[in-house]
PAZAPA-4460 file (N, C-alpha, C; in steps of 0.05 Angstrom, whole numbers, plus 32768, in hexadecimal, padded with zeros to 4 digits):
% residues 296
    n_x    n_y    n_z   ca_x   ca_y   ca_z    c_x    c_y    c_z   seq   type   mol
   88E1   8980   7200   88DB   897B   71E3   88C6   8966   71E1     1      X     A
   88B3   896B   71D8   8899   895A   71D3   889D   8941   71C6     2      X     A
   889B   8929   71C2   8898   8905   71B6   889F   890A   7193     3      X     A
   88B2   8907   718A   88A3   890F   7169   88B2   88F5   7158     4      X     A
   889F   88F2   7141   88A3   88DE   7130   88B7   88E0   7127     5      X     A
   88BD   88C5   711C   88DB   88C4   7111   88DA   88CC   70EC     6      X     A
   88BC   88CB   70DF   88B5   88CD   70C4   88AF   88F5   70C0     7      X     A
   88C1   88FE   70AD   88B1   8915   70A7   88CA   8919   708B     8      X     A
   88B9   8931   7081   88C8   893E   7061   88D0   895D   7067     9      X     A
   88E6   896D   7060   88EE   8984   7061   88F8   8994   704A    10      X     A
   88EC   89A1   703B   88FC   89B4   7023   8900   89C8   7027    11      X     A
   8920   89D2   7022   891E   89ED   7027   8927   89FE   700C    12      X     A
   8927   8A1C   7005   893D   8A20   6FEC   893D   8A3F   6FF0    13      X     A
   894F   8A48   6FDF   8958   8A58   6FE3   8977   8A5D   6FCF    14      X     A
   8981   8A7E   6FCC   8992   8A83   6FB2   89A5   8A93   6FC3    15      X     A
   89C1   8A85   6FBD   89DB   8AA0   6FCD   89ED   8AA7   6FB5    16      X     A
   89F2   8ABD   6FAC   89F9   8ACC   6F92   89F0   8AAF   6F79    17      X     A
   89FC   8AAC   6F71   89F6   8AA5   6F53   89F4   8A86   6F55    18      X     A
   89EA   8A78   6F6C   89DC   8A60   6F6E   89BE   8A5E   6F83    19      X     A
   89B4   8A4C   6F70   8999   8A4A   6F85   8994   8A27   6F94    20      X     A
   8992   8A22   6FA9   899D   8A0C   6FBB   8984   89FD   6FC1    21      X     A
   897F   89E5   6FC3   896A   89D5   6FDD   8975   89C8   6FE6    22      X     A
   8965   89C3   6FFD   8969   89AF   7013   8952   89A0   7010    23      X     A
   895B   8989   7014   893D   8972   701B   894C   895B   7030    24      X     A
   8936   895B   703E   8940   8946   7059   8926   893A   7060    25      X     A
   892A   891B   7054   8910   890A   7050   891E   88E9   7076    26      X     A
   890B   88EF   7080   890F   88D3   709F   88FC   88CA   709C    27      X     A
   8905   88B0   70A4   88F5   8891   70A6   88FA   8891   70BB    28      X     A
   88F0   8876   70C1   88F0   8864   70D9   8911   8858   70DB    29      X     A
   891B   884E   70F2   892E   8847   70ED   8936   8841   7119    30      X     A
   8949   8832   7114   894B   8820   712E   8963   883C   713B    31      X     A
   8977   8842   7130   8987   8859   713C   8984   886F   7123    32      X     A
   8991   8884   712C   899D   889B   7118   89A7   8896   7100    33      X     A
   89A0   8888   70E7   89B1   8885   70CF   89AA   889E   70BE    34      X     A
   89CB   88AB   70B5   89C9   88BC   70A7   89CF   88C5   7086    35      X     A
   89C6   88C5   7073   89CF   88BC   7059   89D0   88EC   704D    36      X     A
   89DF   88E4   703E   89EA   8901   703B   89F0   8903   701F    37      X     A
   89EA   8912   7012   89E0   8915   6FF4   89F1   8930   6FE3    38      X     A
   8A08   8932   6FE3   8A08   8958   6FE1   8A1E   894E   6FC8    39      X     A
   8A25   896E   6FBC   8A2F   8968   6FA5   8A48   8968   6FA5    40      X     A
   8A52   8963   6F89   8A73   8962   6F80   8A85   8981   6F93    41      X     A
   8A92   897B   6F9C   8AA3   8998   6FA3   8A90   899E   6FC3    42      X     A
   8A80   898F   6FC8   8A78   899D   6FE5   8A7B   8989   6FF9    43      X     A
   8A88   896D   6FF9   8A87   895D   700A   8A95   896A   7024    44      X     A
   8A9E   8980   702A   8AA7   8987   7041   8A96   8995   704F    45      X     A
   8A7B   899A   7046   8A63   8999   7062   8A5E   8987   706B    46      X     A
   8A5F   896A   7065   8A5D   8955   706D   8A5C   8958   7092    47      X     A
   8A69   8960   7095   8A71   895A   70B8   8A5F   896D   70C9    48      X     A
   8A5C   898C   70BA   8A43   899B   70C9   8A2C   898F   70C7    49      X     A
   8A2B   8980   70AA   8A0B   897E   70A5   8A06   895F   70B5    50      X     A
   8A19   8956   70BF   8A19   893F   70CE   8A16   894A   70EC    51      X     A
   8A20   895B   70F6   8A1D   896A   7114   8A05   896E   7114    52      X     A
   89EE   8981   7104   89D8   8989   7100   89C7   897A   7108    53      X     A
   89CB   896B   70F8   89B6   8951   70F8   89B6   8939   7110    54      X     A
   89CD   8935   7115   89D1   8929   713B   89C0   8941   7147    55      X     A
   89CB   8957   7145   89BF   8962   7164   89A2   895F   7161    56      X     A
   8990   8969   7150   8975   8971   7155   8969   8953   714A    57      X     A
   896D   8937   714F   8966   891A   713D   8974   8907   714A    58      X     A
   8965   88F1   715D   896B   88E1   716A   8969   88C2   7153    59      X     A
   895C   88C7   7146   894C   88A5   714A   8945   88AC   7122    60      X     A
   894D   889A   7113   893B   88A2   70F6   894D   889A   70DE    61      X     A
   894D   8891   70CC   8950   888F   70B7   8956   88A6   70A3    62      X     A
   8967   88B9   70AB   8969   88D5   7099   8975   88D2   7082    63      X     A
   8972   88E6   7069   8979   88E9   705C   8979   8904   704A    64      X     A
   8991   890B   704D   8993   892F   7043   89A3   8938   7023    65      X     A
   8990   893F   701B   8998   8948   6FFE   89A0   8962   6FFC    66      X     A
   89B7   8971   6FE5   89BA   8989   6FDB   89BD   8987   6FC5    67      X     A
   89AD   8999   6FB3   89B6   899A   6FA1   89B2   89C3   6F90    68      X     A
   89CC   89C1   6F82   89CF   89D3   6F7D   89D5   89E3   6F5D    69      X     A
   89C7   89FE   6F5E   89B9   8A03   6F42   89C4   8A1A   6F3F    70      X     A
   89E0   8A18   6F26   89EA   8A37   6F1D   89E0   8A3F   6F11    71      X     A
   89D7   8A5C   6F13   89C9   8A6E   6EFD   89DB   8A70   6EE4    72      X     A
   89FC   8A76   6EEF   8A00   8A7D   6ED4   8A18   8A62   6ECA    73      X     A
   8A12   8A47   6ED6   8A21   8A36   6ED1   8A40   8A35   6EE2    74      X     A
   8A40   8A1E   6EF5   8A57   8A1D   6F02   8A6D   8A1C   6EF5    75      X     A
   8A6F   8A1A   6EE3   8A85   8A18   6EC8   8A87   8A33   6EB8    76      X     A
   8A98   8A4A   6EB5   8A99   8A5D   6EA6   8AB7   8A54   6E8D    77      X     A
   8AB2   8A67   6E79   8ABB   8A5F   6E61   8AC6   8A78   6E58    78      X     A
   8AE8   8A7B   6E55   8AF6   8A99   6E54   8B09   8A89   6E37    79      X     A
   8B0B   8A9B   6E29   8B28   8A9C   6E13   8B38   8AAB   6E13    80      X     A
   8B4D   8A9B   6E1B   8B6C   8AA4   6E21   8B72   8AB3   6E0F    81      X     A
   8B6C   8ACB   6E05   8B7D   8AE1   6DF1   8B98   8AE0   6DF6    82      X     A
   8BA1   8AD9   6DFD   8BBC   8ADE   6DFD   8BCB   8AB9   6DED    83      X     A
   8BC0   8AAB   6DEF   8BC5   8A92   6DE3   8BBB   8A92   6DCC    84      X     A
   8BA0   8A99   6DC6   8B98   8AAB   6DAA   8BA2   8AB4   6D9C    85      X     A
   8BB1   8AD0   6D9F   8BC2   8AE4   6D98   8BDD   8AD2   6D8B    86      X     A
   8BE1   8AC3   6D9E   8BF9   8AB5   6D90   8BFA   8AA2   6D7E    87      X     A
   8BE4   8A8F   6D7D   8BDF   8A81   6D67   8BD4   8A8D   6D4F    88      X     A
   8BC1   8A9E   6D54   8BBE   8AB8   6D37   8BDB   8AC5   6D2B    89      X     A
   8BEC   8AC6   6D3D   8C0A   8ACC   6D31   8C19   8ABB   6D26    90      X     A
   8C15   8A9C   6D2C   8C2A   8A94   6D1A   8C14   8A82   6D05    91      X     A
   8BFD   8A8A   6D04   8BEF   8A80   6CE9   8BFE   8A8D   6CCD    92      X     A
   8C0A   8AA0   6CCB   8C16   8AAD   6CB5   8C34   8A9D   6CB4    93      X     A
   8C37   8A96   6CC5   8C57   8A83   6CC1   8C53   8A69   6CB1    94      X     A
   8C37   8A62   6CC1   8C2F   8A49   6CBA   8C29   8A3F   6C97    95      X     A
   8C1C   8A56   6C8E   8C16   8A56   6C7D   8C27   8A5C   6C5D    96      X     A
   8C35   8A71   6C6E   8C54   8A72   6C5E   8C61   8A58   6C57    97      X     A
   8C62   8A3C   6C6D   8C6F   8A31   6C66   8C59   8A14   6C5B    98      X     A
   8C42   8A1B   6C57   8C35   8A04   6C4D   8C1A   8A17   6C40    99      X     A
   8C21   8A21   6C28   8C11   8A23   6C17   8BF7   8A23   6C17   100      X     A
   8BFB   8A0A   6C13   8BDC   89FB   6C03   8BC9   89F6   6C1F   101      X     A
   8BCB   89FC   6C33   8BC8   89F7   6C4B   8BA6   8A0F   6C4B   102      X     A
   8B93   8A00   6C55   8B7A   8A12   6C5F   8B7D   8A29   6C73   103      X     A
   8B6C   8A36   6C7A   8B76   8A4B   6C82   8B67   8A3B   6C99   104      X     A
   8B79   8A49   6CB6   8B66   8A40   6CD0   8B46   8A48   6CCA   105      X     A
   8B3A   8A39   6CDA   8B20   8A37   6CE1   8B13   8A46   6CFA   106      X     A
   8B07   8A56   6D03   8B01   8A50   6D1F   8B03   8A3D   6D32   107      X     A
   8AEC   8A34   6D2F   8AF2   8A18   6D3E   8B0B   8A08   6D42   108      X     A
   8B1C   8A0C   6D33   8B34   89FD   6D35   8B44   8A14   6D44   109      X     A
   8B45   8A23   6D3E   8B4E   8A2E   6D58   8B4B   8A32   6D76   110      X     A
   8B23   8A38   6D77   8B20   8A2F   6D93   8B2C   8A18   6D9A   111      X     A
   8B2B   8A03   6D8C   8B27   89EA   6D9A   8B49   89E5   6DA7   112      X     A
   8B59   89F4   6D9D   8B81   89F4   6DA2   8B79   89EA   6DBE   113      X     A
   8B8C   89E3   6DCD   8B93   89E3   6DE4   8B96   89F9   6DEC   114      X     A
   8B8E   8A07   6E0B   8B93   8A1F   6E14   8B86   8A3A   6E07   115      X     A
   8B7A   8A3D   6DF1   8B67   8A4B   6DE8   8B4F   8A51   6DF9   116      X     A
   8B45   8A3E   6E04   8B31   8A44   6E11   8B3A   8A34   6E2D   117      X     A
   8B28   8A42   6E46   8B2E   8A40   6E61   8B15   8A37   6E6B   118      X     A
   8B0F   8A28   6E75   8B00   8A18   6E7E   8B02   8A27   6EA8   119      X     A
   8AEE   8A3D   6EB1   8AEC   8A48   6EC7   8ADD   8A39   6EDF   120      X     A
   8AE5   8A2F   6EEB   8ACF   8A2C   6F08   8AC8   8A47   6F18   121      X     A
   8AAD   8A49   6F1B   8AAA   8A5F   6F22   8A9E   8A61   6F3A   122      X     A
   8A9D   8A3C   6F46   8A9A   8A3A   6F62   8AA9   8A4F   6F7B   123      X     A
   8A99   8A5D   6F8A   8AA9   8A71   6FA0   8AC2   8A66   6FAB   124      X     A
   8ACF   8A74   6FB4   8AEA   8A67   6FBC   8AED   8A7E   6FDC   125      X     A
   8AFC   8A81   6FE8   8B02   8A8D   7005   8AF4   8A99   700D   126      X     A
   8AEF   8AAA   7019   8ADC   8AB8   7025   8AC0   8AB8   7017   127      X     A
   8AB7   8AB9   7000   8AA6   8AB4   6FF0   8A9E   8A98   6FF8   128      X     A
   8AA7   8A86   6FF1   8AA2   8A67   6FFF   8A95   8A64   7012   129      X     A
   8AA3   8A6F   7028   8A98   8A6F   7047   8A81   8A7A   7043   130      X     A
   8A7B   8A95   7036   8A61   8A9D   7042   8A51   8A8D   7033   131      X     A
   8A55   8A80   7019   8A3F   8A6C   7004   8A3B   8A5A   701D   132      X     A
   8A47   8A48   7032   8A49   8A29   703D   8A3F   8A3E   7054   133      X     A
   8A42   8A54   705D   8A28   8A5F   706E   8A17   8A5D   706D   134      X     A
   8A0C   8A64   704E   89EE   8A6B   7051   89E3   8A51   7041   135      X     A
   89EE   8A3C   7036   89E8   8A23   703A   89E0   8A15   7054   136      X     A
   89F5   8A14   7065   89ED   8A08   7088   89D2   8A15   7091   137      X     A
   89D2   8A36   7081   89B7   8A3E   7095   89A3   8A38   708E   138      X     A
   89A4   8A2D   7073   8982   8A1E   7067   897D   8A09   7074   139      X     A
   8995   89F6   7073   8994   89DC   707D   8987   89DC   709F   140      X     A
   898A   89F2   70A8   898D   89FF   70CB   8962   8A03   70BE   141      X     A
   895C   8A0C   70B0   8940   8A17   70A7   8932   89FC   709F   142      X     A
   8940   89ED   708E   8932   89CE   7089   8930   89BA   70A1   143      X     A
   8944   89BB   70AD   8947   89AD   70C1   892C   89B6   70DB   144      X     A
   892F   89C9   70DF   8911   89DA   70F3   88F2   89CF   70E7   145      X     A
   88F0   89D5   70C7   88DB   89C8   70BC   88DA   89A8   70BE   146      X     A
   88EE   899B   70C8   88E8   897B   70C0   88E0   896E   70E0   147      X     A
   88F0   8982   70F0   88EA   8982   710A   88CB   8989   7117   148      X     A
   88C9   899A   7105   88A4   89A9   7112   8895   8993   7107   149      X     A
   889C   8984   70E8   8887   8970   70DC   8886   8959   70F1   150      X     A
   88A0   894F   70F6   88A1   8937   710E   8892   8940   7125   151      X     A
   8898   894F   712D   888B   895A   714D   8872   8951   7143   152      X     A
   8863   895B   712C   8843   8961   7126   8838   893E   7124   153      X     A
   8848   892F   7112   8840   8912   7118   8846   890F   712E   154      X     A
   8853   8907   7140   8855   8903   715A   8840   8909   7171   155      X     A
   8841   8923   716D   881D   8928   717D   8809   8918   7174   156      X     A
   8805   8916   7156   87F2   8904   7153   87EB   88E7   7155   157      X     A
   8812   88DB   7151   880F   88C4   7164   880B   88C1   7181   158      X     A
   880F   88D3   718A   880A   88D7   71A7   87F3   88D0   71B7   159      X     A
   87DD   88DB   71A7   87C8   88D8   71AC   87B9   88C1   71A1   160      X     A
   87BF   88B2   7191   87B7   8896   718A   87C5   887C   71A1   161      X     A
   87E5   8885   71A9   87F0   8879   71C1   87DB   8878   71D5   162      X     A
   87D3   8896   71E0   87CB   8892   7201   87B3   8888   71FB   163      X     A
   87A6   8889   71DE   8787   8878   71E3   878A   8862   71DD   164      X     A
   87A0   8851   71DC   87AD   8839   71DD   87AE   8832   71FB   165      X     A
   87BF   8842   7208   87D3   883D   7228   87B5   8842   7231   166      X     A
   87A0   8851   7231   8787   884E   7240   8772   8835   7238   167      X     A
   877B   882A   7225   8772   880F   7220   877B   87F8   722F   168      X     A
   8797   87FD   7232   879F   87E3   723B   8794   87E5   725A   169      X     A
   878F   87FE   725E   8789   87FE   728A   8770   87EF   728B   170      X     A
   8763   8802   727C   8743   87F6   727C   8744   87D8   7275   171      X     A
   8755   87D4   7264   874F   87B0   7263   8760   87A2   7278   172      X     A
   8771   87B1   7286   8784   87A9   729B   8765   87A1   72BD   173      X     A
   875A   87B5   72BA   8745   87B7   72CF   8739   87A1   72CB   174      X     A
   872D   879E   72AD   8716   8783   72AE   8722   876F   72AD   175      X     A
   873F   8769   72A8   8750   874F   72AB   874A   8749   72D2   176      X     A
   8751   8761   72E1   874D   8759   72FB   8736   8755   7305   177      X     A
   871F   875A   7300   8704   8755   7300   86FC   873C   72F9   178      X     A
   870B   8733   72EA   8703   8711   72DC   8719   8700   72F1   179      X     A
   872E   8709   72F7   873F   86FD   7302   8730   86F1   731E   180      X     A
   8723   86F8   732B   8714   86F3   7342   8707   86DC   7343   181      X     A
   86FE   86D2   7329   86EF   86BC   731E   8702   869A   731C   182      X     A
   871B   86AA   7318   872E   8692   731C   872C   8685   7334   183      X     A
   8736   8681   7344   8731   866A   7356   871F   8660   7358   184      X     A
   8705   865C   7359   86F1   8651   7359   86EE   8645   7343   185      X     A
   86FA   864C   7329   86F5   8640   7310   8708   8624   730E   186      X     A
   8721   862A   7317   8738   861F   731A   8733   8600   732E   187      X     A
   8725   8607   733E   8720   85F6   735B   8706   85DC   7351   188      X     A
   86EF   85F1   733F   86DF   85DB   7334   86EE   85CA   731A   189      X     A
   86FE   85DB   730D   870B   85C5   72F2   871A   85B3   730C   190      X     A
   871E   85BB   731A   873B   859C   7325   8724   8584   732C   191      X     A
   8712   858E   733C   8700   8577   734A   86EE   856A   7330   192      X     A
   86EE   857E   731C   86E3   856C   7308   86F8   8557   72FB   193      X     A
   8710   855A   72F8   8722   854B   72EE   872B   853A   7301   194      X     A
   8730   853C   7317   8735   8530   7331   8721   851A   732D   195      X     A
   870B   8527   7331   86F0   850A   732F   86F2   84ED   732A   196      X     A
   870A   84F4   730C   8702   84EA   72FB   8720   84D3   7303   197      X     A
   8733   84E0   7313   874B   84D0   7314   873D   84BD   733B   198      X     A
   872A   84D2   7346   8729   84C1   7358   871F   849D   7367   199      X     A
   8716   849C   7349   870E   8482   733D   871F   846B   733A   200      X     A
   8737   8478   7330   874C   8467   7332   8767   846A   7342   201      X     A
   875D   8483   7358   8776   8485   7369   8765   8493   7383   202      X     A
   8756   847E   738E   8750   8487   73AF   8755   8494   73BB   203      X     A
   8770   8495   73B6   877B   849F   73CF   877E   84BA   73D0   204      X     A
   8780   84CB   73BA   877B   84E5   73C0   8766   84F1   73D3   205      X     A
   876E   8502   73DF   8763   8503   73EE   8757   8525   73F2   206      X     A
   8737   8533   73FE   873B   8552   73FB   874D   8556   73FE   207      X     A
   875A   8555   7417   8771   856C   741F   8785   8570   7405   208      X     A
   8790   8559   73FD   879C   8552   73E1   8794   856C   73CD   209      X     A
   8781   8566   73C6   8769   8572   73B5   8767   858F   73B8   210      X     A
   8762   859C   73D5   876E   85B2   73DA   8788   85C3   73D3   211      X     A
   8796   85B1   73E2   87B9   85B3   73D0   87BA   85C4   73BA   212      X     A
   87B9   85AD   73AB   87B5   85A8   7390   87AB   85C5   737E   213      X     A
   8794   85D2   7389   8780   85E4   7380   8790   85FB   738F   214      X     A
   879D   85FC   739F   87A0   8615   73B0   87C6   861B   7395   215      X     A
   87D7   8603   7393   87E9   8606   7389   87DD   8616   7369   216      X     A
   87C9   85FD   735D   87B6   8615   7341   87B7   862B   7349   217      X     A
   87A2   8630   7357   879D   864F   735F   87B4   8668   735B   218      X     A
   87CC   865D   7368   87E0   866B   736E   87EA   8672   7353   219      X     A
   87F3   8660   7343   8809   8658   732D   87F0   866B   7313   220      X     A
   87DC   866D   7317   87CB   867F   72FF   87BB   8698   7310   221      X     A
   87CC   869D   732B   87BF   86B8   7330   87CE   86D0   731F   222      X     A
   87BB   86DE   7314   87CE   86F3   72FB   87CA   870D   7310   223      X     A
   87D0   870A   732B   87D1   8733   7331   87EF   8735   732D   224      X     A
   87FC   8725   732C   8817   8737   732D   8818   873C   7310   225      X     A
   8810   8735   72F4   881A   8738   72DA   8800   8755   72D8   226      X     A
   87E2   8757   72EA   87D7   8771   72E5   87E6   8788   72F6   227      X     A
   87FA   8786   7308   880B   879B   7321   8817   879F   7309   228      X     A
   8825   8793   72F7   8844   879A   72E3   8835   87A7   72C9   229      X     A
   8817   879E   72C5   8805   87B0   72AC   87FE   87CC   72BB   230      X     A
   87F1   87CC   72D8   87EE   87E5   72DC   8801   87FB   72DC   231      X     A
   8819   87EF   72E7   8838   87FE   72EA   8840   880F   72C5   232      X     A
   8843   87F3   72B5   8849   87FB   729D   8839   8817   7290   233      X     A
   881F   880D   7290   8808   882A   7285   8811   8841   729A   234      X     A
   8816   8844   72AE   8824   8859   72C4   883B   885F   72B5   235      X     A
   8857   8850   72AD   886A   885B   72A0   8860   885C   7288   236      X     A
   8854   8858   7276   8853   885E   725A   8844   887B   725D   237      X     A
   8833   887E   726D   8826   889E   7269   8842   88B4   7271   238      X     A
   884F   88A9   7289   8869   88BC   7294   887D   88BB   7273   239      X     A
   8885   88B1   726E   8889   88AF   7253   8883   88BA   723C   240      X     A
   8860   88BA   723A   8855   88C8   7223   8857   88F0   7228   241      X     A
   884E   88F1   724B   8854   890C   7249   887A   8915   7250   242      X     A
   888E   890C   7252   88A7   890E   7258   88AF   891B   723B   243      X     A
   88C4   8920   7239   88D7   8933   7225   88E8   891F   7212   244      X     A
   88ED   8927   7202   8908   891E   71EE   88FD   8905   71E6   245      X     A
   8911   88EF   71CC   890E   88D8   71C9   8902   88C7   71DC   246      X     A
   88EC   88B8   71DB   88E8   889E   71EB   88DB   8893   71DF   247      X     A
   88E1   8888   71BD   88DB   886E   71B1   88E3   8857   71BA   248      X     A
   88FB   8853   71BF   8905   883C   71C7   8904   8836   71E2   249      X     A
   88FB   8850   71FB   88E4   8842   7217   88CD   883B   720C   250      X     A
   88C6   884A   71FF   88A1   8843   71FB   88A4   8817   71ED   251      X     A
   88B8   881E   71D8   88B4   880B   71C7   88BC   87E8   71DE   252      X     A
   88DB   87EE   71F4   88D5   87E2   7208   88C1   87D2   7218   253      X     A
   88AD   87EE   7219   88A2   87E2   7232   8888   87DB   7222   254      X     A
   8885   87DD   7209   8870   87CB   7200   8878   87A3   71FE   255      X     A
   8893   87AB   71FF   889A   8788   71FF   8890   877D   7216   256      X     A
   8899   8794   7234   888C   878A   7249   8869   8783   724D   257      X     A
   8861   8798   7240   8843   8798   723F   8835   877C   722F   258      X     A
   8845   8775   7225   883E   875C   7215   884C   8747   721A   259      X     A
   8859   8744   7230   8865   8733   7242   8854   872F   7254   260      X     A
   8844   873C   726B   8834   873E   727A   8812   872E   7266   261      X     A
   8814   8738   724C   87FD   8729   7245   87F5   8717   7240   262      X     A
   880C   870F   7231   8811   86F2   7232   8812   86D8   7248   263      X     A
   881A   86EA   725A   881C   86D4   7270   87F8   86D9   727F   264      X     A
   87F1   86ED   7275   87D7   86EB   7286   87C7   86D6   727E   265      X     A
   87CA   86E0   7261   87B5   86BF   724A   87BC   86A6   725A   266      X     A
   87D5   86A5   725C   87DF   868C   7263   87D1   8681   727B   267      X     A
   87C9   8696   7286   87C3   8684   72AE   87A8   868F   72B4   268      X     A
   8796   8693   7292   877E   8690   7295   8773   867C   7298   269      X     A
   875C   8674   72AA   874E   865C   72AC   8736   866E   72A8   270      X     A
   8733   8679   72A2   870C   868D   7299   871B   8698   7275   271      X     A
   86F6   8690   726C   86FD   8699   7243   86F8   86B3   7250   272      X     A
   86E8   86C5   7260   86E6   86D7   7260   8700   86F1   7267   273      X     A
   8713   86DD   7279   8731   86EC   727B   8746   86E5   7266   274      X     A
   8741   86D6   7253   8754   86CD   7243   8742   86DD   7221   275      X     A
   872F   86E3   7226   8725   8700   7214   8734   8716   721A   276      X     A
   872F   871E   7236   873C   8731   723E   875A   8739   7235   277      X     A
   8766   8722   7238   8782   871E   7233   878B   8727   7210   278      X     A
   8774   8714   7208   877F   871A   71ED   877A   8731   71E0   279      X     A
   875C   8747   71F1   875F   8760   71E5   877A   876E   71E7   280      X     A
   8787   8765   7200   879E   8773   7208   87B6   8775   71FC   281      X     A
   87B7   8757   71ED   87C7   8758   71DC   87C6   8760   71C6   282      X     A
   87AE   8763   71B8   87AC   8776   719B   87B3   8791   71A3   283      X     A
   87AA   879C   71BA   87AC   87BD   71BE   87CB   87C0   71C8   284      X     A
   87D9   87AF   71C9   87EE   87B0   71D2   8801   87B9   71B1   285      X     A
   8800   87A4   71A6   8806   87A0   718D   87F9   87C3   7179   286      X     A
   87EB   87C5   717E   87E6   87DD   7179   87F1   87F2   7189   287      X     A
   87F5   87EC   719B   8801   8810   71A4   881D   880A   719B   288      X     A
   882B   87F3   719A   8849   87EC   7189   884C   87F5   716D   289      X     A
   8835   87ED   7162   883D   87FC   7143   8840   881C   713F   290      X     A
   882E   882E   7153   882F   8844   715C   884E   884F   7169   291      X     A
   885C   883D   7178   8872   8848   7185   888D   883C   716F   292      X     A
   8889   8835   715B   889C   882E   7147   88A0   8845   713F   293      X     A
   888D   8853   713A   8893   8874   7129   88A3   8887   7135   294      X     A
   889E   8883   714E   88AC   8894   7162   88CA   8897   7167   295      X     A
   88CB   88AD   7168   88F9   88AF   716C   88F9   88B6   7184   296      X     A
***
């Protein structure tokens, strides 16, 4: 499975007898899998498929999945009990017998009795049900494919802003060791110039001293082992960029490493020209990080 972003949008829709349904499933960025779930009155028992769904094919993201749902002919139907009818139309003549002066019913006052009218849900119920919460799952199964192809599609595209990143950092990894060559000699003239300046008031140092001294510098700001752990890193980050499944959180790793290594290089520069170097390394670094944030 190809690198894909953790940001994309999915609509789906679609009508099963006498309702018409969407899906929308909007991901962010996000440090693990958070899942927020949106569906209506009387359906919270997909909850747990539409939660399986979304684990299997979604590692890494900020999800959030909406339903919402549209009766043609109103989830609510509206019947009059004739037979409760029937019987209050029968004893209106009793009624009246015994109170005169009394108005004659109304309509309305009769709908409105108790039990006159029946208030229907006309939500599916058994076998009907099942197949409605079928062909719901299978949109969600159709939205879910579209939100997946949109991530894949950013993902390639970050992809390729990555490796012209990870081929940044080599190339500046190369001219860091090219400058690095310049250190000791640079290192060896700052001591004897500073040295000079103490040997005026302390004789007794002596070359060999002086040697020491410059060979211990030398050592303590040679940077090949922080360029061995930069060339290694751009080696795993490409095995990485072409490898399968989630690897936001390797990629996002081993940029801490990559910027661990750079930092310390600045540090044990004695040349402006390797401590340039350095700091291109750290902007492009920083940049291919904002790039691997997106990534799930």
């Amino acid at each position: 499975m190809p690198i894909a972003s953790m940001t994309g949008f999915a609509r789906g829709e679609g009508t099963h007898g006498e309702c018409a349904w969407t899906w929308e499933i909007r991901s962010v960025n996000g440090r693990g899998l958070d899942l927020r779930l949106r569906l209506p009155t009387g359906f919270e028992g997909l909850e747990p498929a539409v939660r399986q769904r979304i684990s299997a094919a979604l590692k890494r993201g900020s999800v959030t999945v909406t339903l919402n749902l549209v009766w043609t002919r109103g989830q609510a139907g509206v019947r009059i009990n004739q037979e409760v009818l029937q019987a209050v139309i029968a004893l209106v003549p009793q009624i009246r017998a015994q109170l005169p002066d009394c108005a004659a019913p109304s309509i309305d006052g009769l709908l409105g009795l108790r039990g006159v009218i029946d208030v229907e849900d006309t939500t599916p119920t058994g076998e009907a049900r099942a197949a409605f919460e079928a062909a719901l799952l299978a949109g969600l199964d159709g939205c879910l494919t579209q939100l997946l192809a949109v991530r894949r599609s950013e993902g390639e595209r970050l992809g390729g802003a990555m490796r012209a990143h990870i081929d940044r950092i080599a190339d500046l990894t190369e001219q860091a060791a090219q400058q690095a060559g310049a250190q000791p000699p640079a290192i060896l003239a700052r001591l004897q110039e500073q040295v000079q300046l103490l040997l005026d008031a302390v004789p007794a140092l002596t070359a060999d001293r002086l040697a020491q001294e410059a060979t211990l510098l030398a050592v303590k700001a040679d940077p090949r082992e922080e360029l061995d752990r930069l060339r290694a890193h751009c080696q795993a980050a490409r095995g990485l960029m072409d490898g399968d499944g989630a690897v936001g959180r390797q990629l996002d790793f081993l940029c801490q490493e990559f910027n661990r290594e750079a930092n310390t290089l600045c540090s044990k520069s004695a040349d402006v020209e390797l401590t340039r170097v350095g700091l291109d390394l750290k902007i492009t670094i920083d940049q291919l990080r904002e790039q691997v944030q997106n990534l799930e």
